[in-house]
C-alpha angles and dihedrals in degrees: 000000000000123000086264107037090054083053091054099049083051099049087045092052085051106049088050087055093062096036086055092049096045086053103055108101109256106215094199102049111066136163110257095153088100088047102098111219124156095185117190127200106203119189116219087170092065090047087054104046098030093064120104103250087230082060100045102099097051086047092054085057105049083041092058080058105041099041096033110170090001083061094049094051092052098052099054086053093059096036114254102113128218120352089217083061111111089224092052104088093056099049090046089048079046094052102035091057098036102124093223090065092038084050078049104046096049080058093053095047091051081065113035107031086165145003097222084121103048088040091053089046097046096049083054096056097048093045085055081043093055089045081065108030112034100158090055122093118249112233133238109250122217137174125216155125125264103177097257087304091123144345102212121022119193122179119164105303088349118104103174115180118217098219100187079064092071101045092121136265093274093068116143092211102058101062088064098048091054101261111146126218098252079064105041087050084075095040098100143103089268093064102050102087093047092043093052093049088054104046086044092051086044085053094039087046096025099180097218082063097039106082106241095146109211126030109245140160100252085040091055096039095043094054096052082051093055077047094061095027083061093054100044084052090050093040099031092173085049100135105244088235090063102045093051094033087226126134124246084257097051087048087050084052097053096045098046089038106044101108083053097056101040080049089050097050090041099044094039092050089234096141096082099033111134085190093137089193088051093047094054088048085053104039107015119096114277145145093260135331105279081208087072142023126312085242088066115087121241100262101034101149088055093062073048097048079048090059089048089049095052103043082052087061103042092048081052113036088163101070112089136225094263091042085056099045089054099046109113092161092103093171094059100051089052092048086043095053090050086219098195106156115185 
């Protein structure tokens, strides 16, 4: 075979190698210019804060209106009760001109002087969930602060988003309120469209309505995993530092350990356990997993559960969204990823 011929052949081998990996269906990256979405963000907070005190009665009143059962929700998080509550209108005046939320709320707007971003974020990811969910209500958005109460409130078609919950981890607020600094460390702007996706899927595909049977450890794990999965699906750019909250080096740990710690749960019998104390060490928010290094993040069987979700998927391309989400069989997703680390 001749210089050139044996280039040709080359260049041949090599153009069919990216025409086979481009073909090769991405699950994560969809078509959603056709889905048709106007999202709007609308800020309650600054409704609230930006009213003259000498106008705030009246504006109670135009909010109870105008919000409706948004407004209702909101007020029994931060602890005001019912609007249609003849005491309501004095404790909300009372709130909305208390210098310690106004101190608040000019935090929050240095901030966030605007929610364009998060707006723009959060349209992306509904149009991709009704891509995949055409027949689900898409929620009202609203932006607010809840003194620290909540960062993310769902309520039927209602997503609310606590704002002084994403100030940054340098905060000078959240020391004081107990918040550590492996928390704190998620608590900014770049969070809050993950974070939104995956409070409204827990409230869409709550467990405790799901049908598991018993509480196990893989159930438990499994399911958190369909949480994430669902938001990598909704925010396919998400970093995977964010979606998981993890740090580059916890992310290093799980992907250099993650033989070890499929080895630990199986050798250890840990799966089935129904050990409600060991499933909260294992799945609950910490610092790291005190079952493994301090180098491990806390939730680390649940980046694992992730791996056993996607290679699920990607063994059976032909399951949908919905079909996912309603799976309680846990057993038979993990038989059908043939999760097998080494």
């Amino acid at each position: 075979m001749t210089h050139i011929a044996k280039l040709i052949t080359v260049a041949v081998v090599v153009l069919l190698t990216v025409f086979s990996v481009s073909c090769r269906r991405d699950p994560y990256r969809v078509n959603v210019s056709g889905v048709e979405l106007n999202l709007v963000v609308r800020d309650l907070g600054s409704e609230i804060f930006g009213t003259p005190p000498n106008e705030m009665a009246a504006k109670a009143d135009s909010l109870r209106v105008e919000y409706g059962k948004a407004l209702e929700t909101y007020s029994t998080v931060i602890g005001l009760g019912d609007p249609s509550d003849e005491r309501w209108k004095s404790a909300f005046v009372q709130f909305a001109t208390d210098m310690r939320n106004l101190d608040l709320w000019d935090t929050v707007k240095k901030v966030w002087p605007d929610t364009e971003q998060l707006e723009k974020e959060l349209e992306n990811a509904f149009k991709h969930y009704r891509y995949y969910f055409p027949d689900r209500v898409i929620p009202q958005v609203i932006t607010c602060i809840s003194v620290f109460n909540n960062s993310i409130i769902v309520d039927d078609s209602l997503l609310m988003v606590s704002l002084d919950r994403y100030l940054g981890p340098d905060c000078v607020y959240y020391p004081s309120i107990g918040i550590y600094n492996y928390q704190a460390r998620k608590m900014t702007p770049d969070y809050t469209a993950s974070d939104c996706m995956y409070a409204w899927a827990a409230t869409e595909w709550d467990y405790n309505d799901a049908g598991y049977g018993p509480k196990t450890l893989l159930n438990t794990m499994l399911h958190e995993a369909k949480l994430v999965y669902f938001t990598r699906r909704m925010i396919p750019e998400v970093a995977d530092t964010v979606l998981f909250g993890f740090t580059g080096k916890q992310m290093e740990f799980c992907e250099t350990s993650e033989g070890m710690i499929w080895e630990y749960l199986v050798s250890k019998d840990l799966l089935f356990s129904t050990d409600v104390f060991l499933i909260r060490k294992f799945t609950g928010e910490a610092p790291f997993t005190s079952y493994f290094t301090e180098d491990s993040p806390g939730r680390a069987v649940v980046w694992t559960g992730f791996r056993i979700i996607e290679r699920y998927m990607n063994n059976n391309p032909d399951v949908t969204m919905e079909e996912l989400m309603a799976m309680t069989d846990c057993q038979t997703i993990l038989a059908g990823s043939k999760y097998n680390p080494k």
